[in-house]
Backbone as JSON, one array per atom type, in Angstrom:
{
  "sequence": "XXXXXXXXXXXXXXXXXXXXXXXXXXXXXXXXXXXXXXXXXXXXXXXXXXXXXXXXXXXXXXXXXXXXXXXXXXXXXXXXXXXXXXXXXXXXXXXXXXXXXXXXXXXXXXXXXXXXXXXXXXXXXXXXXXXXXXXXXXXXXXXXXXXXXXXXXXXXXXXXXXXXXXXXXXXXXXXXXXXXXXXXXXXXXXXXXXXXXXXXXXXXXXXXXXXXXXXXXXXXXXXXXXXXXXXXXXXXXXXXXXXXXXXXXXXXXXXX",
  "N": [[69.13, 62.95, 144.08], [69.91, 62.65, 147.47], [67.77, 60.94, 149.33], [66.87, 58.24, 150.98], [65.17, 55.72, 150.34], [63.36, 53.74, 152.53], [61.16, 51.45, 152.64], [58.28, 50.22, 154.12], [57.02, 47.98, 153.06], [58.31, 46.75, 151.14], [60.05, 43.64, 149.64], [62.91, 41.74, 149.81], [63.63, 39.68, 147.84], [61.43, 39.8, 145.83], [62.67, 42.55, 145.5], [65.34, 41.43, 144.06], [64.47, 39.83, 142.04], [63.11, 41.36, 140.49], [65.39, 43.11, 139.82], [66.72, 41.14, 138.33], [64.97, 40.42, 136.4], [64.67, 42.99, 134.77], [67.43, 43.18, 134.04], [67.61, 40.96, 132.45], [65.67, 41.85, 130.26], [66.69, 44.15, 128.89], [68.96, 43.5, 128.39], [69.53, 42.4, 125.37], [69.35, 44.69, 124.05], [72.02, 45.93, 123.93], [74.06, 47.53, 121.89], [75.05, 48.86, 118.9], [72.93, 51.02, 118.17], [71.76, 51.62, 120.06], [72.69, 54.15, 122.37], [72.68, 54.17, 125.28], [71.52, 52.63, 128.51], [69.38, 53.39, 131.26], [68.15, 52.56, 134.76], [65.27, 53.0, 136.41], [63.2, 54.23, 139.23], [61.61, 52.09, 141.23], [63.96, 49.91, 141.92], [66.18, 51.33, 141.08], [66.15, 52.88, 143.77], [66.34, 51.17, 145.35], [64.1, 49.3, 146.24], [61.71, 47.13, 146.57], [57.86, 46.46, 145.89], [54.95, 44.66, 146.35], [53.19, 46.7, 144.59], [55.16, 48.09, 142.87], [56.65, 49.0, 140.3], [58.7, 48.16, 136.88], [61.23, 50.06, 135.8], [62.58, 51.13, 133.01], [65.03, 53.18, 131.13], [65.57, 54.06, 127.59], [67.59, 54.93, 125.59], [68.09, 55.87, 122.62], [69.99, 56.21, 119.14], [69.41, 59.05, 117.2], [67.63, 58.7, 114.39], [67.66, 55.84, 113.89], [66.12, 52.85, 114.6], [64.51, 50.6, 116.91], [63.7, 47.37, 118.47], [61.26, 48.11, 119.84], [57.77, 47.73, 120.5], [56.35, 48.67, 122.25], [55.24, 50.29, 124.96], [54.47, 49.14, 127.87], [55.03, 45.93, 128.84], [54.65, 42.93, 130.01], [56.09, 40.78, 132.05], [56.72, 37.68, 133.56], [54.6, 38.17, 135.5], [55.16, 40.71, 136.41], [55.08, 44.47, 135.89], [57.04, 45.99, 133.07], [57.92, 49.06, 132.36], [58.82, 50.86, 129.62], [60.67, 53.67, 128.79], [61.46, 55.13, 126.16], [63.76, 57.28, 123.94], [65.39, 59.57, 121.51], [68.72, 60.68, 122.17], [70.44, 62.74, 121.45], [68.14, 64.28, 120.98], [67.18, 64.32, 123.33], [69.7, 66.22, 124.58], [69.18, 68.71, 123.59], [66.51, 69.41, 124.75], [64.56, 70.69, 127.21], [64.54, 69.68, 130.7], [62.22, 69.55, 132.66], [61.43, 69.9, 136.64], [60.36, 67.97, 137.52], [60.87, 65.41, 135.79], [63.58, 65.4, 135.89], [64.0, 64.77, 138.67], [62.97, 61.81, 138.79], [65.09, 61.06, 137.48], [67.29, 61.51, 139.2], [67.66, 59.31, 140.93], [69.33, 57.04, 139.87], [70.31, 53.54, 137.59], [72.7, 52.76, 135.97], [72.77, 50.97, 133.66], [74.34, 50.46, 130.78], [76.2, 52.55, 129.27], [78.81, 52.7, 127.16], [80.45, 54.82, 126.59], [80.39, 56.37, 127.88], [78.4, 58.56, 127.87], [75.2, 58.86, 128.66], [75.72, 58.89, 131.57], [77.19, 61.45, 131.33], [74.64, 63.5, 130.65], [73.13, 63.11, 132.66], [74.58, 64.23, 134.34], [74.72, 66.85, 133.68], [71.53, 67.63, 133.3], [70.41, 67.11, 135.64], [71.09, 68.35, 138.37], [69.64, 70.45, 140.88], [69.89, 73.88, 140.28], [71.64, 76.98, 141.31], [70.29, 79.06, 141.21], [67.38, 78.4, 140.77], [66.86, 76.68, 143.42], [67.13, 79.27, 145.11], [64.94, 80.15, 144.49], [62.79, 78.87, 145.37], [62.86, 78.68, 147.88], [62.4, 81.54, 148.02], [60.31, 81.87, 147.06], [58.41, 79.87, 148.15], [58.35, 80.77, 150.84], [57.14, 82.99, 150.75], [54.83, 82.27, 149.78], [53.56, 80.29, 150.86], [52.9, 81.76, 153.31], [51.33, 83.64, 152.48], [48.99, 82.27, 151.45], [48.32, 80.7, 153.8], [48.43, 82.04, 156.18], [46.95, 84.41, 155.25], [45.02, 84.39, 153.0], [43.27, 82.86, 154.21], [41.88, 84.09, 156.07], [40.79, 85.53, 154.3], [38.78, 83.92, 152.96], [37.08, 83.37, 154.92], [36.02, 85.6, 155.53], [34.42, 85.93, 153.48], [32.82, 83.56, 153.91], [33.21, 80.92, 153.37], [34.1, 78.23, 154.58], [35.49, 75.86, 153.81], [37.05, 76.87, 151.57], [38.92, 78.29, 153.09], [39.69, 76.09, 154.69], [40.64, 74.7, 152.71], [43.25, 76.32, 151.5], [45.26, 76.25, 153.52], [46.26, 73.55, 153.01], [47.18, 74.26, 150.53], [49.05, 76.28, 151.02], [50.42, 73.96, 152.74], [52.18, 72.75, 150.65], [53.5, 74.61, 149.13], [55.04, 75.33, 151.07], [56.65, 72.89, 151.11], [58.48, 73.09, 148.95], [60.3, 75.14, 150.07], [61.51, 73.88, 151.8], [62.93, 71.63, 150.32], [64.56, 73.1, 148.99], [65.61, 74.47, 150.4], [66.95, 72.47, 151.59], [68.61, 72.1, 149.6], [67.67, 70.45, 147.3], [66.21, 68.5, 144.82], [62.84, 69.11, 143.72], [60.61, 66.42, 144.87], [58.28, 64.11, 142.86], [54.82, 64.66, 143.12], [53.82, 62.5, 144.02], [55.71, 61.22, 145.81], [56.33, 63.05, 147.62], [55.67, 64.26, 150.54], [56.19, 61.89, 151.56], [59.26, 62.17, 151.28], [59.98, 64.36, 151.7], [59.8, 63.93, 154.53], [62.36, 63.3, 154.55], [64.42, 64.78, 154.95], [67.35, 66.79, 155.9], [67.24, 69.38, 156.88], [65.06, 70.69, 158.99], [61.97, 71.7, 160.46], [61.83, 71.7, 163.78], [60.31, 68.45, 165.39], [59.09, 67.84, 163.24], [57.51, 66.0, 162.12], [55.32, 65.3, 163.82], [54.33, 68.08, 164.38], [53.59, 68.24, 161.01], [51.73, 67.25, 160.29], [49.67, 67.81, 162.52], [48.97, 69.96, 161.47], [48.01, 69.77, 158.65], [45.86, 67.49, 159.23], [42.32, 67.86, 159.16], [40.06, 67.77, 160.91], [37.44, 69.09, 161.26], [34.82, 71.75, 159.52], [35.26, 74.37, 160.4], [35.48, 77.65, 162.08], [37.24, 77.09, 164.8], [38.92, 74.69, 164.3], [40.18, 76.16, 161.76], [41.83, 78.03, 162.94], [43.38, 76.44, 164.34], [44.9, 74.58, 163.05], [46.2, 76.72, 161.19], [47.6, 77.54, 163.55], [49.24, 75.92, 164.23], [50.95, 75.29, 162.05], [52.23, 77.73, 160.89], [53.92, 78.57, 163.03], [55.49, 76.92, 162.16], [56.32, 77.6, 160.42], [57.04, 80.85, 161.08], [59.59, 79.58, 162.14], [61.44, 78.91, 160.93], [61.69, 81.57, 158.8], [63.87, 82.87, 159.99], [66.3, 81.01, 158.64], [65.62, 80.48, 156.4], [66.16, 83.47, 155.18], [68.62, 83.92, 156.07], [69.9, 82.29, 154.46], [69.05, 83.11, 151.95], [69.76, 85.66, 151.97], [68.36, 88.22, 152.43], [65.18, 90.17, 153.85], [62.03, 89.4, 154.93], [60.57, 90.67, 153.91], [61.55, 92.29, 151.86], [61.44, 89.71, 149.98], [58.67, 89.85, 149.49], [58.6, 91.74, 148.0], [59.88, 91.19, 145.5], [58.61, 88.54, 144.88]],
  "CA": [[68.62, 63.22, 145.41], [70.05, 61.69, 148.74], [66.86, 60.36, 150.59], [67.22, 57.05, 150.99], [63.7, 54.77, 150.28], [63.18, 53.38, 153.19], [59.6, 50.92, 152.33], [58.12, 48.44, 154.59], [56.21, 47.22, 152.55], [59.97, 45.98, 150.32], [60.87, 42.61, 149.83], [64.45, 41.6, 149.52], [63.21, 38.76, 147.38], [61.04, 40.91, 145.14], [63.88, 43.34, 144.46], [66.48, 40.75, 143.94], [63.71, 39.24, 141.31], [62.61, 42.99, 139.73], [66.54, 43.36, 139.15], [67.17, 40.36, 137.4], [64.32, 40.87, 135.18], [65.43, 44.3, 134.48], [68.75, 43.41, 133.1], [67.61, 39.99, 131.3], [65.22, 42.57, 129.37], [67.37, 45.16, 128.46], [70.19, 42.97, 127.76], [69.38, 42.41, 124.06], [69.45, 45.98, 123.33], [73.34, 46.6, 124.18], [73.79, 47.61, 120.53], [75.17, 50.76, 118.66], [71.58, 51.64, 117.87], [71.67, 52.46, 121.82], [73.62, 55.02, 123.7], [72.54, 54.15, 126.8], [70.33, 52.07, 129.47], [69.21, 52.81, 132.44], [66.98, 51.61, 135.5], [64.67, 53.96, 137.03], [62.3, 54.21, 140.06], [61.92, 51.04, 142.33], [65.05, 49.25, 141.7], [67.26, 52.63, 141.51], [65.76, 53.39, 144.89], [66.37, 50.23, 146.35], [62.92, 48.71, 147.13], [60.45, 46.6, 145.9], [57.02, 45.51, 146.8], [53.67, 44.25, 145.5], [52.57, 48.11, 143.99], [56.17, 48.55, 142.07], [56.98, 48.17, 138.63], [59.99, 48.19, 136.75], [60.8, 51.51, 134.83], [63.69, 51.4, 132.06], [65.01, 54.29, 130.23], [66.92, 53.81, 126.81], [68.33, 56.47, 124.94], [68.62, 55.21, 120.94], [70.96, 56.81, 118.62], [68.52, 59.85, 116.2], [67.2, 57.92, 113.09], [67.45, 54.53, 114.42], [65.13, 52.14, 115.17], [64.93, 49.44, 117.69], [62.91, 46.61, 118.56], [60.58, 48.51, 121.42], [56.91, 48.28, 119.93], [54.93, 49.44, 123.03], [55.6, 51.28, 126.42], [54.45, 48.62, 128.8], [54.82, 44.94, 128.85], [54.19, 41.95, 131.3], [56.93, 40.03, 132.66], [56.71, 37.19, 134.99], [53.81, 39.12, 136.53], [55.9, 42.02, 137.14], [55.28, 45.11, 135.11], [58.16, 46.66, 132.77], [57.78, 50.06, 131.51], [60.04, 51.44, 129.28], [61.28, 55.09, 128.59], [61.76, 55.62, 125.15], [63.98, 58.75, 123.52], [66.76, 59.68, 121.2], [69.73, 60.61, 122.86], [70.47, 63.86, 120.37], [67.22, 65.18, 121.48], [67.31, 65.02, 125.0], [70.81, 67.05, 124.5], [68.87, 70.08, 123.83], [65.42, 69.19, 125.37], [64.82, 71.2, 128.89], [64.0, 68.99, 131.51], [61.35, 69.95, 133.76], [61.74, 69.43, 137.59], [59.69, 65.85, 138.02], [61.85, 64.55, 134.72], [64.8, 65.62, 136.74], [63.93, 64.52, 140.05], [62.95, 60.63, 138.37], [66.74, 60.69, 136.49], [68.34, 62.39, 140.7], [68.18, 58.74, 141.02], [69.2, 56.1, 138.24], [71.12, 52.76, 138.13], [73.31, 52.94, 134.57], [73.18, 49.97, 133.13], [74.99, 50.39, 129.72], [76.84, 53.78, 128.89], [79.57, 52.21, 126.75], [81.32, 55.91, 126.4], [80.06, 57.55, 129.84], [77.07, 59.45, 127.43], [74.32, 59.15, 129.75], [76.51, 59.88, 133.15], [77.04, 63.31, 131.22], [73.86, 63.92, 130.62], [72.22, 62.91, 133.47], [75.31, 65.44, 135.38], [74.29, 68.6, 133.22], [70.64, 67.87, 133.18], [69.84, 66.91, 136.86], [71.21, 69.02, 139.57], [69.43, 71.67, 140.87], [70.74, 74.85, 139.9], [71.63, 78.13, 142.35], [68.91, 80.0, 140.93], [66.22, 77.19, 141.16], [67.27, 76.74, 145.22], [67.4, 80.19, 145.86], [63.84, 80.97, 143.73], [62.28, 77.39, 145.91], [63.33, 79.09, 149.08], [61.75, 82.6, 148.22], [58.59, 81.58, 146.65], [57.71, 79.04, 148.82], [58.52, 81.03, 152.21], [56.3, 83.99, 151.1], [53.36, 81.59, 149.08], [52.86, 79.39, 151.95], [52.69, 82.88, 154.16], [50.77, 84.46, 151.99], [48.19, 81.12, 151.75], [47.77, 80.05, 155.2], [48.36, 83.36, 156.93], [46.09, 85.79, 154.7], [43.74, 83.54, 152.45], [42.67, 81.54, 155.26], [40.76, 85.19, 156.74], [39.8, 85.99, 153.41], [37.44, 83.04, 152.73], [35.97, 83.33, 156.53], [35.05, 86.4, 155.08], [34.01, 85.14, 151.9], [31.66, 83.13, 153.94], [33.18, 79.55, 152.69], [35.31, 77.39, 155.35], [36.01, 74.86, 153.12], [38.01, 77.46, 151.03], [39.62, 78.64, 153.82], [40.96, 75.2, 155.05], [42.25, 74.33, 151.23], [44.47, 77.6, 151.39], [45.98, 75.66, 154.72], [46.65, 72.02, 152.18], [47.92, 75.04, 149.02], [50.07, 76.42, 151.45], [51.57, 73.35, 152.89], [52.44, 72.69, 149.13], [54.74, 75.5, 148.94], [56.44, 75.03, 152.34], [57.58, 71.98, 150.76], [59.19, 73.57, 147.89], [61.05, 75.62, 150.5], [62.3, 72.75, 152.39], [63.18, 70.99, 149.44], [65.24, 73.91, 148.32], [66.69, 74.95, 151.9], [68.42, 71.61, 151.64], [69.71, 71.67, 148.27], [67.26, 68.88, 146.85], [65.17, 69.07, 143.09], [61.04, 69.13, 144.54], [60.58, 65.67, 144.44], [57.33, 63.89, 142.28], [54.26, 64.58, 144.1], [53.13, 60.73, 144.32], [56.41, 60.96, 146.64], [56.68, 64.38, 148.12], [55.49, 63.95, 151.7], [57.77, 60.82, 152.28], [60.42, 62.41, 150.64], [60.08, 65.98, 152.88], [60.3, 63.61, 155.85], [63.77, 62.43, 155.04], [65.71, 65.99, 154.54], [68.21, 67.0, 157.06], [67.1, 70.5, 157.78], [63.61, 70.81, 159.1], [61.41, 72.26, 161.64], [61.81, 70.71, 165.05], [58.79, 67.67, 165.65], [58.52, 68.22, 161.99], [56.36, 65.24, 161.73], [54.08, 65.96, 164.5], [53.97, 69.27, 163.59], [52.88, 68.91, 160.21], [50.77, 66.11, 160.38], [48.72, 68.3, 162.91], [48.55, 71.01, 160.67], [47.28, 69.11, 157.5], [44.93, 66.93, 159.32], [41.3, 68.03, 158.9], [38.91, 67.18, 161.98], [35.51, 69.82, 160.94], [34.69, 72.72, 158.94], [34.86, 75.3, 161.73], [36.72, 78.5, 162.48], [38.25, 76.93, 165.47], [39.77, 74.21, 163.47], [41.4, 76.89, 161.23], [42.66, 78.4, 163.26], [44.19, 75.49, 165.28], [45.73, 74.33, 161.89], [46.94, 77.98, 160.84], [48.38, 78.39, 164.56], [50.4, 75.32, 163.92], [52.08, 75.62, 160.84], [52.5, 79.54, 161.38], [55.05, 78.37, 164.33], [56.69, 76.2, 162.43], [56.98, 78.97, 159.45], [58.4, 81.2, 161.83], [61.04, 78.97, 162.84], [61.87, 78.71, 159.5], [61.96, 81.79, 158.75], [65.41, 83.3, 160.09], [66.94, 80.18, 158.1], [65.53, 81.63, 154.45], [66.23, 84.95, 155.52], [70.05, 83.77, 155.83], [70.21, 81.53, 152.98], [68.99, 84.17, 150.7], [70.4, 86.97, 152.39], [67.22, 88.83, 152.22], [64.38, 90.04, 154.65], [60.93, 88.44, 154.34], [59.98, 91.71, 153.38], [62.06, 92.47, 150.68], [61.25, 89.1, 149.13], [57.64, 89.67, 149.03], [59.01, 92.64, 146.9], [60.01, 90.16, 144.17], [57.99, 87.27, 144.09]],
  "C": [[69.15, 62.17, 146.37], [68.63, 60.91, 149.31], [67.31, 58.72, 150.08], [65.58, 56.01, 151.37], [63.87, 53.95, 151.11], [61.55, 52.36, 153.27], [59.34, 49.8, 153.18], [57.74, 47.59, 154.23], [57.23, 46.11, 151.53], [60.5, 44.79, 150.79], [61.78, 42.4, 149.34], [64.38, 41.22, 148.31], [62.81, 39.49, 146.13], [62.07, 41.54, 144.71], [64.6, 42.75, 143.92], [66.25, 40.28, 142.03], [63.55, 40.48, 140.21], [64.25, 43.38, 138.97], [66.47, 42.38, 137.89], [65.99, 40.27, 136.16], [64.53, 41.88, 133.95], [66.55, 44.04, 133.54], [68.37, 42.04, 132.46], [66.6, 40.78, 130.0], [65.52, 43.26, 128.94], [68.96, 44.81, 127.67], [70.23, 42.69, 126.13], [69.28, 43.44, 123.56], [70.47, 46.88, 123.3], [73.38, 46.55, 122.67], [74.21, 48.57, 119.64], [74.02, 51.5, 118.5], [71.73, 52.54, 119.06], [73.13, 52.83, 122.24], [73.93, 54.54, 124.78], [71.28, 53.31, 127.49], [70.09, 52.53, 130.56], [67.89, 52.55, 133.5], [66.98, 52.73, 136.05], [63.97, 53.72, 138.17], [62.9, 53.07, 140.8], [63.19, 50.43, 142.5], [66.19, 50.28, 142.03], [67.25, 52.93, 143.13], [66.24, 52.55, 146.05], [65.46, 49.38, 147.41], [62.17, 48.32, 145.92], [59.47, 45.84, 146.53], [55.64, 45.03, 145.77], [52.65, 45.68, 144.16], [54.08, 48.66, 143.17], [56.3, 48.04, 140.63], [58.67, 48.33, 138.04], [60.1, 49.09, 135.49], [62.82, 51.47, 133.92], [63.48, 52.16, 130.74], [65.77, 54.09, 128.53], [66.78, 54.82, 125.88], [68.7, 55.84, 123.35], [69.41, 56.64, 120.39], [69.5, 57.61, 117.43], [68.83, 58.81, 114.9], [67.68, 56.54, 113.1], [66.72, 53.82, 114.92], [65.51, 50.76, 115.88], [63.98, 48.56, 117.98], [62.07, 46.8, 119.94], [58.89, 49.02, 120.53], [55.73, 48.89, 121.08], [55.49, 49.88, 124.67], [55.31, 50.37, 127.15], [54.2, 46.95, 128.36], [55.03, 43.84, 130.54], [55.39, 40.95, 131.65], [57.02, 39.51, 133.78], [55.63, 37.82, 135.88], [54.12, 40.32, 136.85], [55.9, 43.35, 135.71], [56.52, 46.1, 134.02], [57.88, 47.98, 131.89], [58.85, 50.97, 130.69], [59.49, 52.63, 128.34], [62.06, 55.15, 127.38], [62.63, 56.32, 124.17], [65.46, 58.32, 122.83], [67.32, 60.76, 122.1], [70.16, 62.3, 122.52], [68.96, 64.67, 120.95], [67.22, 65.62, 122.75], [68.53, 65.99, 125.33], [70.12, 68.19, 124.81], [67.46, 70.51, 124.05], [65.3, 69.51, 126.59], [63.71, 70.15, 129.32], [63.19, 69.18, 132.48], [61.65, 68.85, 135.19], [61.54, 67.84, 137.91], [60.44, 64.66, 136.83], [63.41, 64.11, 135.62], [65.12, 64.87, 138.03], [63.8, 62.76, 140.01], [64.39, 60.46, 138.45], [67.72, 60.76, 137.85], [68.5, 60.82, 141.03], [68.01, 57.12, 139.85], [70.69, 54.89, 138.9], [71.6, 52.52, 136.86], [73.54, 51.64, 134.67], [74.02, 49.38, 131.88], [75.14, 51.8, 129.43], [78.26, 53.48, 128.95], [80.56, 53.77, 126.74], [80.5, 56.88, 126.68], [78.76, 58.92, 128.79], [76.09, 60.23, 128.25], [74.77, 59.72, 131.0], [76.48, 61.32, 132.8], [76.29, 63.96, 130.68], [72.99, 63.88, 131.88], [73.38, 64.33, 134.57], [75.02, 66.63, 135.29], [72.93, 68.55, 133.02], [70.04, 67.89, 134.58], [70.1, 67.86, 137.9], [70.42, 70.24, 139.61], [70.26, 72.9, 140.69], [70.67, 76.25, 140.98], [70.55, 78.79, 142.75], [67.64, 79.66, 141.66], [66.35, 77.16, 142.93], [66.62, 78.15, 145.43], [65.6, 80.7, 145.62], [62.64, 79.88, 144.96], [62.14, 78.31, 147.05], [62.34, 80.27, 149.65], [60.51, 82.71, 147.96], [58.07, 80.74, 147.71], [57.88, 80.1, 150.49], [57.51, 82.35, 151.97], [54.8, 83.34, 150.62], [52.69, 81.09, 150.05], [52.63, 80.78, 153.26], [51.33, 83.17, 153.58], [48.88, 83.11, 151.41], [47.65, 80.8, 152.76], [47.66, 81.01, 155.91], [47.17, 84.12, 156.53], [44.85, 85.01, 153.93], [42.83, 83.11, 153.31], [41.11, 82.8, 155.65], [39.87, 85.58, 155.71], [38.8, 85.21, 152.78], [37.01, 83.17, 153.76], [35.62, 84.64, 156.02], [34.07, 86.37, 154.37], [32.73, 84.04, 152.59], [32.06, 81.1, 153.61], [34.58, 78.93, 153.28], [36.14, 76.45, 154.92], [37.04, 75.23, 151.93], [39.45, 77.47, 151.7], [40.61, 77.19, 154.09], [41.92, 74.42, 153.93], [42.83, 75.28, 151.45], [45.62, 76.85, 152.15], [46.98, 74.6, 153.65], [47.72, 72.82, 150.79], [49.52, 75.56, 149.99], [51.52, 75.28, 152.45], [52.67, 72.88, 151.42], [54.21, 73.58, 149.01], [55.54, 75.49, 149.74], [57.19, 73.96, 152.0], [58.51, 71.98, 150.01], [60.03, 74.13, 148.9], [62.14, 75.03, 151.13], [63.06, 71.9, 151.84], [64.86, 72.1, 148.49], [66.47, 74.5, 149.27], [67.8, 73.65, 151.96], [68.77, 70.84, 150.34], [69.11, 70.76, 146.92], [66.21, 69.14, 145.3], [63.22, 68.29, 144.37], [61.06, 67.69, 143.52], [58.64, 65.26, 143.72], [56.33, 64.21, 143.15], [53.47, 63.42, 144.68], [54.21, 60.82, 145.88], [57.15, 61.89, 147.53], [56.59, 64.49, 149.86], [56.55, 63.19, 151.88], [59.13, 61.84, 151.99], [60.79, 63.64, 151.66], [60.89, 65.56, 154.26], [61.49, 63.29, 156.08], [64.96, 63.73, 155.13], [66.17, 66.31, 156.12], [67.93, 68.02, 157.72], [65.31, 70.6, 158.08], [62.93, 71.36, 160.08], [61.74, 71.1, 163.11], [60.58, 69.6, 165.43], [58.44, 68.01, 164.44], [57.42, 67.07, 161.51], [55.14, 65.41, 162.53], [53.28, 66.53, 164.23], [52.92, 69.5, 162.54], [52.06, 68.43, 160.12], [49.82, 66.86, 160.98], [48.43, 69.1, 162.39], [47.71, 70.46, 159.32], [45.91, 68.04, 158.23], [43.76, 68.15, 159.97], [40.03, 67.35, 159.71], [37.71, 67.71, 161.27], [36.05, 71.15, 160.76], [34.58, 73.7, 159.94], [36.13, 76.9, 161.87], [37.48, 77.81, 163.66], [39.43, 76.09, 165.12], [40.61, 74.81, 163.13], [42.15, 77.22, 161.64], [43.38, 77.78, 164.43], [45.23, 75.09, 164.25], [46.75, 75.72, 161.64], [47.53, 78.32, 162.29], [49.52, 77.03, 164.31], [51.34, 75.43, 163.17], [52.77, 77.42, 160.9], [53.6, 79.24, 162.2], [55.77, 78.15, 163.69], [56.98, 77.03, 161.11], [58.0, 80.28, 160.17], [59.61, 80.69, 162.44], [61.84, 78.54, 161.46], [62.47, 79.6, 158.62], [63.49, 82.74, 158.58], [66.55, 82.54, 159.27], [66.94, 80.73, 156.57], [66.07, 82.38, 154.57], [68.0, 84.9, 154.96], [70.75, 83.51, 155.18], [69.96, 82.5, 151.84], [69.54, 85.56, 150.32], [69.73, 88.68, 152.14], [66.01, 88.7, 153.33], [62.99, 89.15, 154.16], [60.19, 89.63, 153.52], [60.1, 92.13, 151.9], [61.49, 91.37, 149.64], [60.08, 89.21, 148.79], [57.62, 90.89, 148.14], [59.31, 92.23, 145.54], [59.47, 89.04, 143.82], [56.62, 87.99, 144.45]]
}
C-alpha cells in the first residue's frame, strides 16, 4: 500500500532507536534454519512513538527449529513481537486481506535468495477481481445501509438502530474507496487514517465524512442530517463505480 504514515505523535529518536533494536534482535537468526526476516508495522511505516511496538516476521525452513520460545518479549522498554511461520506453509496458505494489508508494507531484512520478495509479490497485491468485487459491494451495501435501513428502523420504532446502519454503511463506503484506488482494505485499527490518504475521493472528503459519522442525539432530524450527507457524497461517487466497473448501479444490485 502507498499511504504514507504520517504520525505526530513520531519521534525521529524513537524510530532511529526501535530500528536498531530490531536488527540487533534478529541478527542472530541469519541462519539456514531461516528463509527470511522481516520488519513489520511501525518501523516499515516509518514512525515511531510512545504506543508502537516492534513487529518481526521470520519465516523458518519446515521441520526446523529455532531459538524463538515466546511471541512477545521486552527490550530496552520497547516491545518486540515476533511473527512466527514456516516458509513451505505460507506457500500454499491463503492470505486473508488484513494478513495482506500488514505484509503491503514490510522492510526485508534477510532474504538471502529473494524468497520472501516472491512471496510477499504473489501473496500481497490486490487482485482484479477483489477491486472490482470492493467497488460493487461496497457502492450498493453502503446504499442499501444508510439509504433504506436507516427508514426501516424509524419504522421499527428504534433510532439507535437506525443511526448504526449510518456507522455499517460508512464501513462499506470504505471498502469502495479502498478499491476505487487500487489499495488492499487496510486493518481496521488503521482504516479511517488510511481512507484519508487515497488519491481519489469525494470532494471535502474529510469534512464531509466526519459530519456524517458524528453523532449529536437520537432524533429523526439527526438521521436524516447524517443520511443527507453521506448520500451526496455517494452520489458523487457514484458515476466513478459505474465507470470503473462498467456497470449501472442497477445492474450491480443484480449481483451482489
Amino acid at each position: 500500500m502507498s499511504t504514507q504514515f504520517i504520525i505526530p505523535s513520531s519521534d525521529a529518536r524513537r524510530l532511529e532507536n526501535a530500528t536498531r533494536i530490531a536488527h540487533e534482535f534478529a541478527q542472530p537468526y541469519l541462519c539456514d534454519q531461516v528463509v527470511g526476516i522481516v520488519f513489520l508495522g511501525a518501523i516499515a511505516r516509518g514512525y515511531f512513538d510512545r504506543s508502537a511496538d516492534i513487529d518481526i516476521a521470520m519465516f523458518k525452513k519446515q521441520g526446523t527449529e529455532i531459538a524463538i520460545t515466546k511471541q512477545f518479549y521486552e527490550v530496552e522498554g520497547v516491545e518486540v513481537q515476533i511473527w512466527l511461520s514456516d516458509y513451505e506453509q505460507e506457500l500454499t496458505r491463503p492470505w486473508d486481506m488484513a494478513k495482506r494489508w500488514t505484509y503491503a508494507q514490510t522492510t526485508l531484512f534477510y532474504d538471502p535468495e529473494n524468497k520472501i520478495a516472491q512471496l510477499l509479490k504473489e501473496k500481497v497485491p490486490l487482485r482484479p477481481e477483489e477491486k472490482r468485487w470492493l467497488m460493487m459491494s461496497g457502492l450498493t451495501h453502503s446504499e442499501w445501509y444508510v439509504n433504506r435501513l436507516t427508514h426501516t428502523w424509524v419504522e421499527r420504532g428504534n433510532l439507535i438502530s437506525a443511526h448504526q446502519m449510518i456507522a455499517q454503511g460508512v464501513i462499506y463506503f470504505f471498502d469502495m474507496l479502498f478499491g476505487l484506488n487500487n489499495e488492499l482494505v487496510a486493518d481496521m485499527k488503521w482504516r479511517y487514517y488510511c481512507v484519508e490518504q487515497l488519491e481519489k475521493l469525494p470532494h471535502n472528503f474529510r469534512e464531509r465524512i466526519q459530519a456524517a459519522m458524528l453523532f449529536h442525539s437520537a432524533t429523526v432530524e439527526e438521521l436524516e442530517r447524517r443520511r443527507n450527507v453521506f448520500m451526496e457524497m455517494w452520489r458523487e461517487m457514484q458515476p466513478l463505480i459505474e465507470e470503473e466497473v462498467q456497470m449501472s448501479f442497477e445492474e450491480m444490485l443484480q449481483i451482489v
